[in-house]
C-alpha positions in Angstrom: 54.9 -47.3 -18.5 52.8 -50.5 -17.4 53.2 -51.7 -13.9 54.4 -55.1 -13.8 53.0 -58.2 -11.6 54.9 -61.3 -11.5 54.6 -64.2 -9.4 57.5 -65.6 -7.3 56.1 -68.4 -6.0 52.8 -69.9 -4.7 52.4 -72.3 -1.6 49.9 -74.7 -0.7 49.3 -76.0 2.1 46.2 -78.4 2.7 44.7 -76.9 0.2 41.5 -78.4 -2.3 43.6 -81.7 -1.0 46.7 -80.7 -1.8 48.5 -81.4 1.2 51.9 -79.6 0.3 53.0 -77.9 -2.7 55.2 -74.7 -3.8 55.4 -73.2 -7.3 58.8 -71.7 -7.8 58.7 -69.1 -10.5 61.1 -66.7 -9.6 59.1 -64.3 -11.6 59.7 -66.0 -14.7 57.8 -68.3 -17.7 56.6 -71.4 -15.8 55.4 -75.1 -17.0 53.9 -77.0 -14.2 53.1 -81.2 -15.9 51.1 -83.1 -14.2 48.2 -86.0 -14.9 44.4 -85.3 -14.4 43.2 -84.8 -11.3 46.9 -84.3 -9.5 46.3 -80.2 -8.9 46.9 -77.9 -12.3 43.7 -76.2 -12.1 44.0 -76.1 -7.6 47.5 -74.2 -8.1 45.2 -71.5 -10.2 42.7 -71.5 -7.6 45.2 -71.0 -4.9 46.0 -68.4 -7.0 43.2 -66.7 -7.1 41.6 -67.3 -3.8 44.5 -65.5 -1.9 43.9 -62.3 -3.8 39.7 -62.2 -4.2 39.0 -64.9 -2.0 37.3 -67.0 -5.2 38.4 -69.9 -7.2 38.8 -69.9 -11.0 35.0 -70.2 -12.0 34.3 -67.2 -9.8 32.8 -68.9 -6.2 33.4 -68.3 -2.6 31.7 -71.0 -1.6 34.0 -74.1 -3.2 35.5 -76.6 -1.1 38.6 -75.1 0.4 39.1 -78.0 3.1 40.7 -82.0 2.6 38.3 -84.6 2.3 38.2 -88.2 2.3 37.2 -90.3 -0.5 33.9 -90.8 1.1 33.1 -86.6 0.9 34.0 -86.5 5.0 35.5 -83.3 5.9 38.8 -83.8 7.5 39.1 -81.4 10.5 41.8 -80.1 12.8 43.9 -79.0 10.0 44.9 -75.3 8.4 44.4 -74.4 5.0 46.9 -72.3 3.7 48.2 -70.4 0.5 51.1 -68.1 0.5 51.9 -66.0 -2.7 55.5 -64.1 -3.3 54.9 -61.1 -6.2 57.1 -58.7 -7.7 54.9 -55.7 -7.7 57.1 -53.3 -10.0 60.7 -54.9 -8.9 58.9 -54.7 -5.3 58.4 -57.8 -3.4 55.0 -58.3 -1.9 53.9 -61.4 0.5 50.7 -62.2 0.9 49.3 -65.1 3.2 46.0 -66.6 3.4 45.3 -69.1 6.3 41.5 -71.1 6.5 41.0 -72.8 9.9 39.0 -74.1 12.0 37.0 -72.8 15.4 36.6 -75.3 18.2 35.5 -73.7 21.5 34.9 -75.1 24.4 31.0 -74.3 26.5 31.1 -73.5 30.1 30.4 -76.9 31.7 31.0 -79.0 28.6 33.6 -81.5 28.7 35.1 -81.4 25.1 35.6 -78.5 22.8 32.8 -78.3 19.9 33.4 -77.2 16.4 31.6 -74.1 15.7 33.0 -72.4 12.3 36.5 -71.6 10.6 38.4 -68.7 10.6 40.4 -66.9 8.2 43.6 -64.8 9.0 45.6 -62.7 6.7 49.4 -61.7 6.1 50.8 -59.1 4.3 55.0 -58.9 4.2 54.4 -62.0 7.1 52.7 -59.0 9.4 48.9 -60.4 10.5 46.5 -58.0 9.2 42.9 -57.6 9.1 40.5 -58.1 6.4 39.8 -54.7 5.2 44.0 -53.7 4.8 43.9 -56.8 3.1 41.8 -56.3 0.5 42.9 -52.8 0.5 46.0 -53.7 -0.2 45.3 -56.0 -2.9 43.2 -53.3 -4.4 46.0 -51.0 -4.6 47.9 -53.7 -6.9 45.1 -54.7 -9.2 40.6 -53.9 -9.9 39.4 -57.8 -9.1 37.6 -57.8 -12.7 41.0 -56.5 -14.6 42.6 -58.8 -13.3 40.8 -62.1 -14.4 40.8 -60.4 -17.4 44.6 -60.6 -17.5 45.2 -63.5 -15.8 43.4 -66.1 -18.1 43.5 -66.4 -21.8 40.0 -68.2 -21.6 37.8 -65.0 -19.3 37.5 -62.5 -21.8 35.4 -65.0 -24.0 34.2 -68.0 -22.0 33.1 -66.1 -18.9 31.8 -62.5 -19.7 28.8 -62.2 -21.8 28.5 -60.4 -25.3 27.5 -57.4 -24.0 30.0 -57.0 -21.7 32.6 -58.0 -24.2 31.5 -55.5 -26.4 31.4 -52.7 -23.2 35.2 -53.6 -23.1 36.1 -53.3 -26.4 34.2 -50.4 -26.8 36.7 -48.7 -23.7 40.0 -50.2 -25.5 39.1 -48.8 -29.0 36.9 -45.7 -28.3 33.3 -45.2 -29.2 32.2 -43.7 -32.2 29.9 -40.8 -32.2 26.6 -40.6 -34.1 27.8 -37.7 -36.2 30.9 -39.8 -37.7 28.5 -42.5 -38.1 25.9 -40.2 -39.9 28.6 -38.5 -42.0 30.4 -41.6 -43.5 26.7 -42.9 -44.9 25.0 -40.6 -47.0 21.9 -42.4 -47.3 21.9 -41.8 -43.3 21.6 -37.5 -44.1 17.6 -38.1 -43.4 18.2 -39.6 -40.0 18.8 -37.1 -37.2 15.1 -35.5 -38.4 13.0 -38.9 -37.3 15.2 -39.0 -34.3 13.7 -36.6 -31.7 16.7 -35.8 -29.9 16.1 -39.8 -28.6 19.1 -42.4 -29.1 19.4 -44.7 -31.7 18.1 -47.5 -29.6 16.0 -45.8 -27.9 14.4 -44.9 -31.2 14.2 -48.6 -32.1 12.3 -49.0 -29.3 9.4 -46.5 -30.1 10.0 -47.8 -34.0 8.8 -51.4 -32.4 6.0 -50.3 -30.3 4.2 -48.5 -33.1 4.5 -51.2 -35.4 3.0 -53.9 -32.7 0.3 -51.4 -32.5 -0.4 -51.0 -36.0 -0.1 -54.3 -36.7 -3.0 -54.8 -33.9 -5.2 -52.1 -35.9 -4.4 -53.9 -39.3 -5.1 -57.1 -38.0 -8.5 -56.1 -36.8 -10.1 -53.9 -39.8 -10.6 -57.0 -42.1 -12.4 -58.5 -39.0 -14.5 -55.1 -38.3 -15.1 -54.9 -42.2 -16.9 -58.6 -41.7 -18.8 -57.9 -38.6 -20.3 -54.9 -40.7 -20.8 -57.0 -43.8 -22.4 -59.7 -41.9 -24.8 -57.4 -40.1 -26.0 -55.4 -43.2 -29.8 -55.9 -43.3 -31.5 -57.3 -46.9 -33.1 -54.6 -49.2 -33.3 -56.9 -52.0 -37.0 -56.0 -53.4 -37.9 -52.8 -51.7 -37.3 -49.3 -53.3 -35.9 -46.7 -50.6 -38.0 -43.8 -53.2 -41.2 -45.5 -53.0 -40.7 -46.1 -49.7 -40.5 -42.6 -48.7 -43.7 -41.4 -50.6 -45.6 -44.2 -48.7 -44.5 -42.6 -45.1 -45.8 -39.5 -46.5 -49.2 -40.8 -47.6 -49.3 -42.8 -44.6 -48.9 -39.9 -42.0 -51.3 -37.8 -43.8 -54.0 -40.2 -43.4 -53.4 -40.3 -39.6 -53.5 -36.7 -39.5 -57.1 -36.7 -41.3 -58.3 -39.1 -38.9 -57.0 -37.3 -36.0 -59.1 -34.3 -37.1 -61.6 -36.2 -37.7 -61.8 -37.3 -34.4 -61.0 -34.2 -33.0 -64.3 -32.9 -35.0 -65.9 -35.4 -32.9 -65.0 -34.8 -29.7 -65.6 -30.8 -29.4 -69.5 -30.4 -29.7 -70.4 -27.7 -27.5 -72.2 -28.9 -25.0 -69.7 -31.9 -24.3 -66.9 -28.6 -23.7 -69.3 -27.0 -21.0 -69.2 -29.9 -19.3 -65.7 -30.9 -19.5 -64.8 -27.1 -18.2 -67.3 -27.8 -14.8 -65.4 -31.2 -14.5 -61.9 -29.1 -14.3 -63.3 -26.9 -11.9 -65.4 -29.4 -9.3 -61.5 -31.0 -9.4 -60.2 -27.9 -8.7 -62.3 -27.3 -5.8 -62.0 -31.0 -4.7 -58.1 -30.2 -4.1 -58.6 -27.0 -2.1 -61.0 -29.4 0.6 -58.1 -31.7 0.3 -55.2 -28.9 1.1 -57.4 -27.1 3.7 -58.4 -30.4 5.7 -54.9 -31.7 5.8 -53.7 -28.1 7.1 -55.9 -28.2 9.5 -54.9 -31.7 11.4 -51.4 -31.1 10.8 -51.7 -27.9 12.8 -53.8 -29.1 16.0 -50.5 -32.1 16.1 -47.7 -29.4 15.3 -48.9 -27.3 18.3 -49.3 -30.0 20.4 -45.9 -31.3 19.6 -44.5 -27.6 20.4 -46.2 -27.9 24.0 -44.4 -31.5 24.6 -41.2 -30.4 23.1 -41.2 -27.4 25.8 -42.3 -29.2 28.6 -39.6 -31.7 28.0 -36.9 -28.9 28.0 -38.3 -28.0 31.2 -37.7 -31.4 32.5 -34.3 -31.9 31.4 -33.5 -28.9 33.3 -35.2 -29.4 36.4 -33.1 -32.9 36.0 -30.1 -31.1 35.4 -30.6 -28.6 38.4 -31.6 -31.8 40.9 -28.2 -33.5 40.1 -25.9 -30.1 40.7 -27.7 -29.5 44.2 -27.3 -33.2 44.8 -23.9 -32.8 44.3 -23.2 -29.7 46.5 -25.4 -31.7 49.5 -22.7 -34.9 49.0 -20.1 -32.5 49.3 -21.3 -30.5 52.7 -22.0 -33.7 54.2 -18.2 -35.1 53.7 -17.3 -31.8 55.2 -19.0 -32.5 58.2 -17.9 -36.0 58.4 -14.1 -34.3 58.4 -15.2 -32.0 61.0 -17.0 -34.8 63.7 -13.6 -36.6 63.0 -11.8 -33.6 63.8 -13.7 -33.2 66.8 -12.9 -36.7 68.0 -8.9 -36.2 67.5 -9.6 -33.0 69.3 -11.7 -34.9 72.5 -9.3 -37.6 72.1 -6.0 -35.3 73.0 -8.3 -32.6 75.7 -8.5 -36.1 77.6 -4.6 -36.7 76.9 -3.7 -33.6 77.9 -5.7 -33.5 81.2 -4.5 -36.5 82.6 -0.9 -35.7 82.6 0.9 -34.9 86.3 3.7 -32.8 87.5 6.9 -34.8 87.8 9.6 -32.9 89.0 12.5 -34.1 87.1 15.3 -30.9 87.6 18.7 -31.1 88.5 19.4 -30.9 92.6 23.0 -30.1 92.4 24.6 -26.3 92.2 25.4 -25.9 88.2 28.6 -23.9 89.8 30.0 -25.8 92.7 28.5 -29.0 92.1 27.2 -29.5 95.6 23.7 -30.6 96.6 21.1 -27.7 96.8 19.8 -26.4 100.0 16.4 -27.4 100.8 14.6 -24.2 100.6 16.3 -23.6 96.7 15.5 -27.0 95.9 11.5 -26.6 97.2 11.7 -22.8 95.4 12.7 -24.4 91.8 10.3 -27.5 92.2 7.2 -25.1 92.7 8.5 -23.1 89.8 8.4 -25.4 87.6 5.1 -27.0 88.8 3.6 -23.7 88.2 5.3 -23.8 84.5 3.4 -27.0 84.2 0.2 -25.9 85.5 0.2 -23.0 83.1 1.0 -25.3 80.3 -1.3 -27.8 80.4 -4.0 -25.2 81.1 -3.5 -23.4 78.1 -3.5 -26.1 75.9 -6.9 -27.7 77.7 -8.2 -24.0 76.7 -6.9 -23.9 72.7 -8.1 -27.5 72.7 -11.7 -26.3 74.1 -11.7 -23.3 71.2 -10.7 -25.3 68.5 -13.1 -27.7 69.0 -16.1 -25.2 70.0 -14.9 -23.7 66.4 -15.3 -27.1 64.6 -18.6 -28.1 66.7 -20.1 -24.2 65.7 -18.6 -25.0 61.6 -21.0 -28.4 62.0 -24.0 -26.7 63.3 -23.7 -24.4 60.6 -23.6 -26.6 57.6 -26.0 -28.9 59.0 -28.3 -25.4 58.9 -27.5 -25.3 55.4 -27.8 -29.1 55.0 -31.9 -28.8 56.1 -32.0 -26.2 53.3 -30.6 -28.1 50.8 -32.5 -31.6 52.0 -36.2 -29.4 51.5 -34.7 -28.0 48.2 -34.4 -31.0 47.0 -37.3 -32.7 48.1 -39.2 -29.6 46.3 -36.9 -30.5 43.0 -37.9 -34.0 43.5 -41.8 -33.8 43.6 -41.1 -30.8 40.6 -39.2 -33.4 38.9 -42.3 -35.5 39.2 -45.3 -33.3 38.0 -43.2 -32.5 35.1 -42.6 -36.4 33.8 -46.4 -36.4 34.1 -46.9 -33.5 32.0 -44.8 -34.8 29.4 -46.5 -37.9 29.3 -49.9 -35.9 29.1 -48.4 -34.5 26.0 -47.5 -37.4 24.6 -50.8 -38.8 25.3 -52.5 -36.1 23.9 -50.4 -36.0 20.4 -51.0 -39.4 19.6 -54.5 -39.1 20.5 -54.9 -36.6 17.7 -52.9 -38.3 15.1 -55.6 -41.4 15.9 -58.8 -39.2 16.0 -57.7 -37.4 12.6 -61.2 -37.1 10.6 -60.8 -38.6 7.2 -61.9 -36.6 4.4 -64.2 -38.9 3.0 -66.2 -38.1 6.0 -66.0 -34.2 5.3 -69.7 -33.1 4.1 -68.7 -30.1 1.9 -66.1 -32.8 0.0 -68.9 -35.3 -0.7 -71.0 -33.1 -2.4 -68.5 -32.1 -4.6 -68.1 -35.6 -5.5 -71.6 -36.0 -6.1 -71.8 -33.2 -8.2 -69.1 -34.3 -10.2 -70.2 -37.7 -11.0 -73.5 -36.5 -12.3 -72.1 -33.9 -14.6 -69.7 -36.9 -15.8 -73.0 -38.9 -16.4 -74.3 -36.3 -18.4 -71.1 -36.3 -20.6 -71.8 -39.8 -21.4 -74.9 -39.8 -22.3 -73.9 -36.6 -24.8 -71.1 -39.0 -26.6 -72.8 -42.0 -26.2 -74.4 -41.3 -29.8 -70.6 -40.5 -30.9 -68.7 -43.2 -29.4 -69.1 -45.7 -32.4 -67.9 -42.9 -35.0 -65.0 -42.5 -32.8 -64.2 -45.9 -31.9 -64.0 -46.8 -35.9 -61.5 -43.2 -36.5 -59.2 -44.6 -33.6 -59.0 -48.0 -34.9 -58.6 -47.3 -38.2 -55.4 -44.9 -36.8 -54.4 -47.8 -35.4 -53.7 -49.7 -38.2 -52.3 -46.6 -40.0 -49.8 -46.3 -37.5 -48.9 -50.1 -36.9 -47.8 -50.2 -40.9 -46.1 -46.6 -40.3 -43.6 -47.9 -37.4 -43.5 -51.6 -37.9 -43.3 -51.6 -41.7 -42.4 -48.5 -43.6 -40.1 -46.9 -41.0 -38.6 -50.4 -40.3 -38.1 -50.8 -44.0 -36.5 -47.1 -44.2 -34.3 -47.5 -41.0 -33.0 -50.5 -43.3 -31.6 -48.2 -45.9 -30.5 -46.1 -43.1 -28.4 -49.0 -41.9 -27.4 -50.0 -45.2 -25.5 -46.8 -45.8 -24.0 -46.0 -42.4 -22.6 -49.4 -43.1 -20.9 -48.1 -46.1 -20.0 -45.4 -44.6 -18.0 -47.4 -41.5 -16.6 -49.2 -44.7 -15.1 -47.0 -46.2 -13.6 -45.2 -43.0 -11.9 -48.9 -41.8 -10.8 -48.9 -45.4 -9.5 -45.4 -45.3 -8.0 -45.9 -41.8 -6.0 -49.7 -43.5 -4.6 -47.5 -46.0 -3.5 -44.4 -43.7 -2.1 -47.5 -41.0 -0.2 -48.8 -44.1 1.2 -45.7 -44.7 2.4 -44.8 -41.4 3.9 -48.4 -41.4 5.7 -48.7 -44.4 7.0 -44.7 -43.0 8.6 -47.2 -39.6 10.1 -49.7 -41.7 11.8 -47.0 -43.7 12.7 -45.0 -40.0 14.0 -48.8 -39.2 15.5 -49.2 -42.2 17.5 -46.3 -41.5 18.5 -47.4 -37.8 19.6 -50.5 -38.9 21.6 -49.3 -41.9 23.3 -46.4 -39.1 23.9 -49.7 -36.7 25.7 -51.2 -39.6 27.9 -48.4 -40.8 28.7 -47.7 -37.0 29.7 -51.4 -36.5 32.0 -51.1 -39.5 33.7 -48.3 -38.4 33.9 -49.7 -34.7 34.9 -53.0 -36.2 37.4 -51.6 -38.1 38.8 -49.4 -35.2 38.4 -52.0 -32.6 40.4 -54.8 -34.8 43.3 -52.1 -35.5 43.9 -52.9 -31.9 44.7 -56.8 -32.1 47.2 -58.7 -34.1 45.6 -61.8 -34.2 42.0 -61.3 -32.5 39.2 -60.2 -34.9 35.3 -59.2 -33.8 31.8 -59.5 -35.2 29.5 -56.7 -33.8 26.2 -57.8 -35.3 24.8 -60.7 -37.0 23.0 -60.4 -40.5 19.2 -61.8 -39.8 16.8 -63.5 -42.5 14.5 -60.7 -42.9 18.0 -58.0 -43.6 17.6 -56.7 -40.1 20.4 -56.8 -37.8 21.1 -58.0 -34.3 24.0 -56.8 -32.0 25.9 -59.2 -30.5 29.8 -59.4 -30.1 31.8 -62.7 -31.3 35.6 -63.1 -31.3 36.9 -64.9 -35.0 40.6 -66.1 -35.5 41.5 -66.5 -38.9 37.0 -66.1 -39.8 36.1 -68.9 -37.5 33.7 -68.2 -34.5 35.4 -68.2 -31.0 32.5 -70.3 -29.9 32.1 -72.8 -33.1 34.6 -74.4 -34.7 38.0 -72.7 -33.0 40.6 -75.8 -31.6 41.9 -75.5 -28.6 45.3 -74.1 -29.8 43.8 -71.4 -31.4 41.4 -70.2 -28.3 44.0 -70.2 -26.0 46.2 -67.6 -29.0 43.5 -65.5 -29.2 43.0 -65.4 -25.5 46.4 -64.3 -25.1 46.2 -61.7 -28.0 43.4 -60.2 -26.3 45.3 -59.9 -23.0 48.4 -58.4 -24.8 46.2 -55.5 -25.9 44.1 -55.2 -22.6 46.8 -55.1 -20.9 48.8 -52.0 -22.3 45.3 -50.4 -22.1 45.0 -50.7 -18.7 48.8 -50.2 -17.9 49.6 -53.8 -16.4 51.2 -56.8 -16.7 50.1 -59.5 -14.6 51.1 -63.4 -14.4 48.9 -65.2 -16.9 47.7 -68.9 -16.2 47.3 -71.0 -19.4 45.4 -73.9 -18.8 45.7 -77.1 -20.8 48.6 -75.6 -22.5 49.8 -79.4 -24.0 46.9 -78.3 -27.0 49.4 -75.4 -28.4 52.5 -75.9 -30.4 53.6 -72.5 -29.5 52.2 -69.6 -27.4 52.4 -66.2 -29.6 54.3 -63.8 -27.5 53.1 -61.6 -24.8 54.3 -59.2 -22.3 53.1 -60.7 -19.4 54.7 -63.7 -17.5 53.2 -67.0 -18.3 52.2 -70.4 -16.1 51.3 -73.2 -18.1 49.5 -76.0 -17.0 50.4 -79.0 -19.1 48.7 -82.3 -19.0 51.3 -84.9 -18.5 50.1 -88.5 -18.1 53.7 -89.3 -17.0 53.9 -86.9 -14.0 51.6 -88.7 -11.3 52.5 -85.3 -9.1 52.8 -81.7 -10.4 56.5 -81.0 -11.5 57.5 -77.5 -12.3 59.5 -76.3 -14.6 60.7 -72.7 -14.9 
């Protein structure tokens, strides 16, 4: 059984400019008349504000408070809605109240504005926000409600997809095997899918297309590029060709022989063979005087980099005795200062004097002590004091002869220390100079290295090489213009090899990669077509299973109004569809064409059904309600706002 909702009346009380007004329903069908501008569409907001806290185009932030004609706020007053509901035969009050905040600053004279306030009432008990809204949460979902509450939400304020979410929950989905199952042509379908959604599959459907698209786009542009770089053949033979490379390199080949021919008389070998081994011998000088300079530096360096070590640790050593004297030294300043304390208290100590200070009187009787009792316990206690003071004068004199023998002693060991260090010092010393020296001495070598130019043994090598190169001129000189003709005629054998048979050959060579690439771009359009023309049919498919599904949900969903009718897709140019979700009365679109009358029908139509699915009744507010003859029937109570140019203030009528 559907819970019912109906309102009993709704008070307003400075509300939107409304100064006072109470809608008295009694739970029943309702007509409030009234001209523009005199508070229909305020009573709705009322309405709504006091249960979401929003006015009837969904915003918290509207103008609650009165204002002048000018725009001025006008302050110091309350804003208030009160709402009576029959919540199942159970009454429910609920209060609203918008105020203002004037507080008054320590020191300041007047009271400043500094915000509003809103308090809440349920059954007239004050209650805080939260039990408020939880209570009004109990009743009714906030987005049900509008739903129920106004003929025009369901189409005017939700978008298509949201629409369609809704009708999908009233009627029930329809699953992709009924869908597959009541469209043969679909049997192929579930095999391209991939265990993806239909959608889903769309998606991956689109992105290959783009991206084949891309390919096919660009072939007939690579195809050019190639065309246009194809080198021109026109004239040459690629057979002919060929043979001429052939004859060409075996001319070379004669010619190098030729000059080889040349080149290996006898004699001219000999020679060449002393050459090799004079250079030969020139390398060892070269190796053996270079060994020789680096070693005289290398033990030199080893010297410094001992001597060095030796110096950092003589450093080293120098600063830990240092250290060691510092600290002996501040013992004997603590002991001298001891010594003085000590002095300082002997001479305290020595100059105090008896002063007999005991008591003359009898401890029993009280009376005054006889003379001799009184001299016997005066030179008792002087002799107490004597003893005293004499013992302390003596552990004063042996604690400071301990101190003064504790100085003596460390300034012993002090005079060590000072000639150690004096000794580390001047060590110190001798060893700087030594590295220096060593220093000295390295770079000295590194400047007085002999050059090997200046090495005897190495310049007769040199001489004896020259001459036997001499010799090997004078033997080709009676050759050198045979071979200078051989080389320059391989010149010009070689020059028509590279620059123009090969070039003309490497044209060929072009010629049919280019083919080649050709016929692959062409081979790749056709495979691209292939595998695109295999999408539009996978596509082809999707769409026809979107249409069959929306036929079947169409049909299902529409069993579910009486008057109401919905579009799920729209038919596009090129026979694809597009989802989308339109409400028709009698075949004309919700949002062309459809009078007033008619929307407000269909509205209502739409809340009949929504509301048995969602098991409530709730009071519904028809706005301009003077456009319709007659409102079909519907479970739910009804307020309608009539425009009435007669009624200058809202009148009700119940």
């Amino acid at each position: 059984m559907n819970k019912q909702m109906k309102l009993v009346s709704l008070t307003l009380t400075n509300f939107k400019g409304v100064k006072s007004f109470s809608l008295k329903a009694d739970g029943q069908d309702t007509k409030a008349y009234g001209d523009n501008a005199t508070g229909k569409t305020t009573v709705f907001d009322a309405f709504l504000w006091i249960l979401f806290g929003k006015d009837s185009q969904n915003r918290t932030d509207f103008q609650i408070k009165t204002v002048t004609q000018d725009g001025k706020e006008v302050h110091g007053l309350s804003h208030e809605v009160e709402a009576v509901f029959l919540v199942d035969d159970t009454k429910l009050s609920l209060k609203k109240v918008y105020a203002e905040k004037w507080t008054k600053k320590r020191g300041a004279a007047h009271k400043e504005f500094t915000g509003h306030t809103t308090d809440y009432f349920i059954d007239e008990v004050p209650s805080k926000k939260k039990e408020y809204e939880l209570k009004v949460s109990s009743i009714v979902d906030e987005d049900v409600f509008k739903l129920l509450t106004s003929p025009a939400y369901f189409n005017d304020h939700l978008k298509w997809q949201k629409r369609r979410e809704i009708l999908l929950e009233v009627s029930g989905d329809v699953s992709d095997e009924e869908v597959i199952a009541s469209n043969k042509d679909l049997a192929t379908l579930p095999q391209f899918l991939n265990n993806r959604s239909i959608e889903d599959h769309r998606k991956v459907i689109a992105s290959k297309r783009s991206e084949i698209n891309k390919e096919l786009d660009k072939i007939p542009v690579r195809i050019d590029e190639v065309k246009r770089a194809l080198p021109d053949v026109s004239g040459l033979n690629e057979a002919d060709i060929k043979v001429d490379i052939a004859s060409t390199k075996s001319k070379i080949e004669d010619k190098e022989a030729e000059i080889s021919r040349i080149k290996n008389g006898t004699e001219v070998s000999v020679k060449e063979k002393e050459i090799r081994e004079i250079e030969m011998q020139l390398m060892d000088l070269k190796n053996d005087h270079q060994q020789k300079n680096f070693a005289k530096v290398n033990e030199k360096r080893s010297e410094y980099y001992k001597a060095e070590e030796s110096l950092d640790e003589a450093k080293r050593l120098l600063k830990q005795k240092q250290t060691e004297y510092d600290s002996e030294k501040s013992k004997i300043d603590r002991l001298n200062e001891s010594i003085k304390e000590l002095r300082e208290e002997w001479s305290h100590v020595n100059s105090k004097t008896f002063d007999f200070t005991g008591d003359t009187d009898c401890p029993s009787c009280g009376q005054v002590l006889p003379l001799d009792k009184l001299q016997s316990a005066k030179e008792k206690a002087q002799a107490n004091f004597n003893r005293h003071k004499s013992d302390r004068l003596e552990a004063i004199n042996v604690e400071g002869k301990e101190k003064a023998a504790q100085v003596e002693q460390i300034k012993e060991k002090q005079n060590g220390y000072e000639s150690y260090l004096a000794t580390l010092t001047n060590e110190i010393d001798q060893k700087k100079e030594a590295v220096q020296a060593l220093d000295k001495e390295i770079q000295d070598l590194k400047a007085g290295t002999s050059s090997l130019e200046d090495d005897p043994a190495y310049k007769d090598k040199l001489k004896e090489s020259q001459v036997i190169k001499e010799s090997i001129e004078n033997l080709r000189s009676s050759t050198k213009e045979s071979l200078e003709k051989a080389k320059h005629e391989i010149a010009k054998l070689r020059y028509k090899l590279s620059e123009v048979l090969e070039a003309d050959l490497s044209k060929f060579n072009t010629v049919n990669q280019s083919k080649e690439r050709i016929d692959q771009l062409l081979d790749q359009e056709k495979k691209l077509a292939g595998e695109y023309e295999k999408l539009e049919h996978e596509l082809y498919l999707t769409e026809e299973f979107i249409r069959s599904k929306v036929e079947l949900l169409e049909e299902k969903i529409n069993s579910k109004f009486e008057f109401a009718r919905f579009k799920l897709f729209d038919q596009q140019i090129n026979d694809g569809l597009r989802e989308t979700c339109e409400t028709l009365f009698k075949g004309v679109p919700y949002s062309g064409g459809l009078n007033n009358a008619a929307r407000i029908n269909v509205g209502l139509d739409i809340i009949n059904t929504l509301s048995k699915h969602y098991g409530l009744s709730a009071p519904i507010f028809v706005d301009n309600a003077e456009a319709v003859t007659k409102l079909i029937d519907v479970d739910s109570q009804v307020i309608s706002l009539v425009v009435s140019e007669g009624d200058k203030e809202l009148r009700v009528v119940s």
